[in-house]
N, C-alpha and C positions, 0 to 999 in steps of 0.2 A: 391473516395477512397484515403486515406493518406496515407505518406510511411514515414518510419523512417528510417534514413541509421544513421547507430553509425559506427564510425571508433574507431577501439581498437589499440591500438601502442604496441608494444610489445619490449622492453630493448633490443639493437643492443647490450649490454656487453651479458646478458646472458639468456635472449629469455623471462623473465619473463613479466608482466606486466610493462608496460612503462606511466608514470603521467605525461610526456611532451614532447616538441621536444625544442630542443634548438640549436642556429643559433650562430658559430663563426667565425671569419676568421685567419686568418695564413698565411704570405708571399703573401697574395695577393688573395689567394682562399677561397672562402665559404665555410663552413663546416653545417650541419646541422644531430641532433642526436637525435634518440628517447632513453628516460632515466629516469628508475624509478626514487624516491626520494631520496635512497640511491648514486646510481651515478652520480643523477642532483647533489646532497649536495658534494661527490669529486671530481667529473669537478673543481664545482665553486672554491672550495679549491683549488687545485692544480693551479687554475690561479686568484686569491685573489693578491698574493704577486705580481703580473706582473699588472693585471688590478688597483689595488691602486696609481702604479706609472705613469699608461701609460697617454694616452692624446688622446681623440676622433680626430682623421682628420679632416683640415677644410671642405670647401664643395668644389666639384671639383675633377678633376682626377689630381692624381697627376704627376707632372711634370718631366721628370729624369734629370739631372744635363748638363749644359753642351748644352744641346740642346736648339734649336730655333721654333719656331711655323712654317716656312716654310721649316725647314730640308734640306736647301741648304748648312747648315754654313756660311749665314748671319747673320749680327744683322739687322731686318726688322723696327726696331725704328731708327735705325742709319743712313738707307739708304736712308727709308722716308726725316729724314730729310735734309740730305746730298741733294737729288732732290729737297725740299723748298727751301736751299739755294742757290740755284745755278738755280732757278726758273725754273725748269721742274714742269712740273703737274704728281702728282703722286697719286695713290687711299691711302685714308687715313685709309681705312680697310681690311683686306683681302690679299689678294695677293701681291707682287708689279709687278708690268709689266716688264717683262725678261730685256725689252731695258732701264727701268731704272737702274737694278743690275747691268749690261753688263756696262755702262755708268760708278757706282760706284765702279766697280769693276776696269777698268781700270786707274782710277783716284786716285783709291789706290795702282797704283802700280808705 
């Protein structure tokens, strides 16, 4: 036996028949909306004049200013290298090892 399942979307503006769903975001949140033709055609209008100027994100989460990848308020490039020069062994990826920070930390002061 075969089964047909149709899904009908129905216009979030104003309950009628809906011709799509369409997916944007804003500050950081996804949005997605079912929308006849009529208010798919004024969405897209109403964000024409912003979408013409914007710029797709690269790939990656974005970064916020200021901050470091280990959230100590190190710089973890810096430190690294600080321990090459001064010949400690330090991991080249990832973490640094507290007693090297500890190390570069007191040598900067």
């Amino acid at each position: 036996m075969a089964q047909k399942i149709v899904t009908l979307l129905s216009d979030d503006i104003d309950g009628s028949e809906a011709s799509e769903s369409i997916r944007f975001g804003l500050d950081g949140t996804e949005y997605e909306i079912d929308l006849n033709e009529q208010h798919a055609r004024e969405l897209r209008e109403a964000l024409q004049r912003f979408t013409e100027v914007a710029r797709r994100p690269s790939g990656g989460r974005p970064r916020r200013a200021g901050r470091n990848s280990s959230g100590s308020g190190i710089d973890a490039k810096a430190v690294r290298q600080w321990a090459l020069d001064n010949g400690l062994q330090v991991n080249t990826r990832g973490r640094v090892q507290q007693e090297i920070v500890e190390k570069y930390q007191a040598a900067q002061r």
